[in-house]
KOLTIRO-124372 format. One record per residue (C-alpha): residue in one letter; x, y, z. Coordinates in steps of 0.1 Angstrom, whole numbers. Each point is the difference from the previous one (the first is absolute). Example, Ala and Ser with C-alpha at 12.3 -4.5 7.8 and 13.67 -1.06 7.14 Angstrom:
REM KOLTIRO-124372
- residu,x,y,z
- A,123,-45,78
- S,14,34,-7
//
This chain:
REM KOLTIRO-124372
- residu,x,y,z
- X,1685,1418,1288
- X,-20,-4,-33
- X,7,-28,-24
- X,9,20,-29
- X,2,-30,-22
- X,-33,-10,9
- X,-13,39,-5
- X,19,1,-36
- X,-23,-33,-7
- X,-29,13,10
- X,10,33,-21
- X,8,-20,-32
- X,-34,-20,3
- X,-24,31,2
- X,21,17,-30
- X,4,-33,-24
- X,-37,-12,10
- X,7,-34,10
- X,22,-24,18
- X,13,-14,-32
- X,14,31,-16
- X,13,10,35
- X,18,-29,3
- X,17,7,-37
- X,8,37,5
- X,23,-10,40
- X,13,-31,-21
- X,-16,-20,29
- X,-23,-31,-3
- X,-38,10,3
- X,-4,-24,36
- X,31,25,17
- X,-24,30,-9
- X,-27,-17,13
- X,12,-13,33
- X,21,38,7
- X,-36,17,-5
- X,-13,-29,21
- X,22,9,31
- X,-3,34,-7
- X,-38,-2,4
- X,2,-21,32
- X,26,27,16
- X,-26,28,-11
- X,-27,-15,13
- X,-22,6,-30
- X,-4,-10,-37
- X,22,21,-21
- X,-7,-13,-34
- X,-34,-4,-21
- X,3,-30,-16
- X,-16,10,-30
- X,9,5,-39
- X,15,22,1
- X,13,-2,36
- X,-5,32,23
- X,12,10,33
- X,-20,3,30
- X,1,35,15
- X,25,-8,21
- X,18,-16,-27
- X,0,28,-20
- X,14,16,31
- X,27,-19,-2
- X,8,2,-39
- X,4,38,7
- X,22,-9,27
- X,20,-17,-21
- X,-4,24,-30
- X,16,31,24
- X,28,-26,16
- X,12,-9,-38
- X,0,37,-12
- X,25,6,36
- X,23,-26,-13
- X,3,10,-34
- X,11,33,14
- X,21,-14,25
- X,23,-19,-24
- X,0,29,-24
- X,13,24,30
- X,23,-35,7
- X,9,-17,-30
- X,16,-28,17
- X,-28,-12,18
- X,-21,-4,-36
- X,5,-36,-14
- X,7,-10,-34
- X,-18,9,-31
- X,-21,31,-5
- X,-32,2,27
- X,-30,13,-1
- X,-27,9,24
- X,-38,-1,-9
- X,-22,33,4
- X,-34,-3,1
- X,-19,33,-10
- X,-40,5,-7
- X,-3,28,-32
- X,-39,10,-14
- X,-4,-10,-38
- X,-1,33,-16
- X,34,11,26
- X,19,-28,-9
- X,-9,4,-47
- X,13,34,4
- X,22,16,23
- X,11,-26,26
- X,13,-28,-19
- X,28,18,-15
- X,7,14,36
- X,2,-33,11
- X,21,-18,-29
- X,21,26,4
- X,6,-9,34
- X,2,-38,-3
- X,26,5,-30
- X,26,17,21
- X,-7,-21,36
- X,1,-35,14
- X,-37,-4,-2
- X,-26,-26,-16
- X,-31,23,0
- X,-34,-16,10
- X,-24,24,-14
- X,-39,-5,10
- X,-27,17,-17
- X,-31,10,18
- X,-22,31,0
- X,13,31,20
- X,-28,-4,24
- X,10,-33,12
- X,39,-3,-4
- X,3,12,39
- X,-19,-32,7
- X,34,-20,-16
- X,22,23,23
- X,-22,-8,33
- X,1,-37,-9
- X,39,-2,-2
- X,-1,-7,-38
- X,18,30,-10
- X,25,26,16
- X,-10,27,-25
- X,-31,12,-18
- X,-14,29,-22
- X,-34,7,22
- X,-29,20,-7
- X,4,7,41
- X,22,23,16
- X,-10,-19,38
- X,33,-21,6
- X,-7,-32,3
- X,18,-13,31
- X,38,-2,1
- X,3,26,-32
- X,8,28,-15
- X,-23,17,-17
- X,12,27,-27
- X,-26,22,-29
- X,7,-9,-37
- X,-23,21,-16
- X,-33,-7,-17
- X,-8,-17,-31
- X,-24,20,-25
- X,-28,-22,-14
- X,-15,8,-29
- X,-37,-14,-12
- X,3,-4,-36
- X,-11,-26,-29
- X,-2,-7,-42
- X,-16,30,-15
- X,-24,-27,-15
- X,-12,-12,34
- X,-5,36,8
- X,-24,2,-27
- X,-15,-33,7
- X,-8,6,38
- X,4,35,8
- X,-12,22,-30
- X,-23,17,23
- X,26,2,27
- X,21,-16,32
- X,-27,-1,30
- X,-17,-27,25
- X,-22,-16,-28
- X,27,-2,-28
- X,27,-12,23
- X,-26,-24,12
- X,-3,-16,-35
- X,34,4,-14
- X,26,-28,8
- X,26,8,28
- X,37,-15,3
- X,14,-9,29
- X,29,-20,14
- X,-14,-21,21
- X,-27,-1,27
- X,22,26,23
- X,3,23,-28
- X,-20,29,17
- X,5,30,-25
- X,-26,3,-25
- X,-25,-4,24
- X,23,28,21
- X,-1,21,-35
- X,-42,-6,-4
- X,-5,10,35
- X,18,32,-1
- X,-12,10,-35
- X,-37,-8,4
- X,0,5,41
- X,-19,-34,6
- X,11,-34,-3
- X,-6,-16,-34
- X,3,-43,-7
- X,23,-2,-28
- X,0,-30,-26
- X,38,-12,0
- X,23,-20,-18
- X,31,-12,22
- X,29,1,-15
- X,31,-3,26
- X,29,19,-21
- X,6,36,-2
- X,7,-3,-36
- X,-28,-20,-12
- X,-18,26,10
- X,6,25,-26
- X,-5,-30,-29
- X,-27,-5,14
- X,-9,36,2
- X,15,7,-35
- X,-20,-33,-15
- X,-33,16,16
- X,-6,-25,27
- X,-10,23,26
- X,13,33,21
- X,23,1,28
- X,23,22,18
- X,33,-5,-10
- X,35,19,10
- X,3,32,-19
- X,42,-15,-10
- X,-18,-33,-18
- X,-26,21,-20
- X,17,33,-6
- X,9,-10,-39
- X,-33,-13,-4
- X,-19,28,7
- X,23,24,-12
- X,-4,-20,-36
- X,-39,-4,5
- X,1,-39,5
- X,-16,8,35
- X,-22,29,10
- X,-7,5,38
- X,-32,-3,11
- X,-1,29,18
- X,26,27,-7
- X,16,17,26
- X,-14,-27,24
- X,32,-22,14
- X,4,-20,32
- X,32,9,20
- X,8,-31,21
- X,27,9,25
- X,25,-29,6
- X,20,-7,29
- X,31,-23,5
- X,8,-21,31
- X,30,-18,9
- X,5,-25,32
- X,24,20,25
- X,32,-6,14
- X,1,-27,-33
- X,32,8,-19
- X,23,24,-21
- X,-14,-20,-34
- X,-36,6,12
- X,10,40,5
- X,16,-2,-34
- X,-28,-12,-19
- X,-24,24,23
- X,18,29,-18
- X,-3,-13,-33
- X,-31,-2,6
- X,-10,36,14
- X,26,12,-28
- X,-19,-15,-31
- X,-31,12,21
- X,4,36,-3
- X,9,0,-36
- X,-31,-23,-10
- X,-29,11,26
- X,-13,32,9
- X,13,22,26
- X,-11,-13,40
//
């Protein structure tokens, strides 16, 4: 049998970051979490924790948090199904979910406050591009994610959301400053680019397709869907933003797009650890719900 005090350590040490704060949230002193990892480790076999700052788990250690993460989620429905086996107090059960930037500023947060506002949850929301939130599902940090991938990743579920429209647009001044003799390889070349971070992949997507070669773009980073458009509305730079965030701005001329009639569809995809629980399933259909009034058709 698994030490499930021991896993819940290990658990509240990769989510709080340290021994210390792990110790604080069980109401246990820091040497108990320190000596239950310890054992847990020599049972293993293997190092489960990554004694860093913050801390981070091992892959088998993440393993284990997920573990954890589904066996949590089956209880909480268990003592809802049978109220006498749930202990004092209200409870709630962590859910860890990985949501892209530009998901998460316009349609999925409210999907998923409305969830968390009517269910036993304390939602752990990560943020990471849509190309790489599948990577937080294989590693055991999550049991859901919105996905730029359709290909399950192993042990899910993998249903269609719909795509995202991008639209490539900045301040009618910078259009004049950079591209009054228009949007090709040797203006985009010059103008300044934003992007979200180093995984942020669509402008150069956008260049490629418009100018059918690959073209080096200057960039600012900027990791936050809505300093995008102020920067774009200050005249930082150009950048492909979601059609919902820049709709008013370009219907009032604040933003022009670069191209017109030029957006980037990126289809979306949500995945969901199977066999996990009913909460998991009830959140999934938010989800898909707020989906297919935000997102175009699959």
């Amino acid at each position: 049998m698994l030490d499930y005090a021991a896993l819940s350590a290990l658990a509240a040490v990769i989510r709080e970051g340290s021994f210390e704060r792990a110790a604080r949230a069980l109401n246990v002193t820091p040497s108990a979490i320190s000596q239950r990892i310890r054992l847990l480790e020599e049972r293993v076999g293997c190092a489960l924790v990554v004694r860093a700052q913050p801390c981070r788990a091992t892959e088998t250690g993440r393993r284990l948090c997920q573990h954890v993460d589904r066996v949590r989620l089956l209880e909480q429905e268990l003592q809802g199904a049978l109220p006498a086996l749930a202990p004092e107090g209200v409870t709630r059960v962590a859910l860890p979910v990985a949501v892209n930037a530009d998901s998460l500023a316009t349609w999925a947060a409210p999907a998923i406050a409305t969830f968390a506002a009517a269910h036993p949850v304390l939602m752990e929301v990560a943020v990471d591009d849509q190309d790489h939130t599948t990577e937080w599902l294989r590693s055991g940090a999550v049991l859901a994610a919105v996905t730029g991938t359709g290909r399950p990743a192993a042990g899910c579920n993998s249903r269609p959301l719909g795509a995202m429209r991008y639209l490539a647009a900045a301040s009618p001044a910078f259009m004049q400053r950079y591209f009054v003799d228009g949007v090709g390889a040797g203006t985009l070349a010059e103008a300044p680019s934003l992007v979200f971070n180093t995984k942020d992949e669509l402008q150069v997507r956008w260049a490629r397709r418009l100018c059918h070669r690959h073209v080096e773009l200057p960039r600012h980073t900027l990791p936050s869907s809505q300093a995008f458009v102020t920067a774009a509305l200050a005249g930082m730079g150009w950048g492909l933003h979601p059609q919902a965030l820049v709709a008013p701005y370009l219907a009032n001329g604040t933003l022009v797009e670069l191209v017109p009639g030029a957006p980037l569809d990126v289809p979306l995809h949500w995945q969901y650890a199977r066999a996990a629980s009913g909460l998991l399933d009830g959140l999934s259909r938010e989800v898909l719900a707020a989906a297919r009034v935000a997102l175009l058709a699959p």
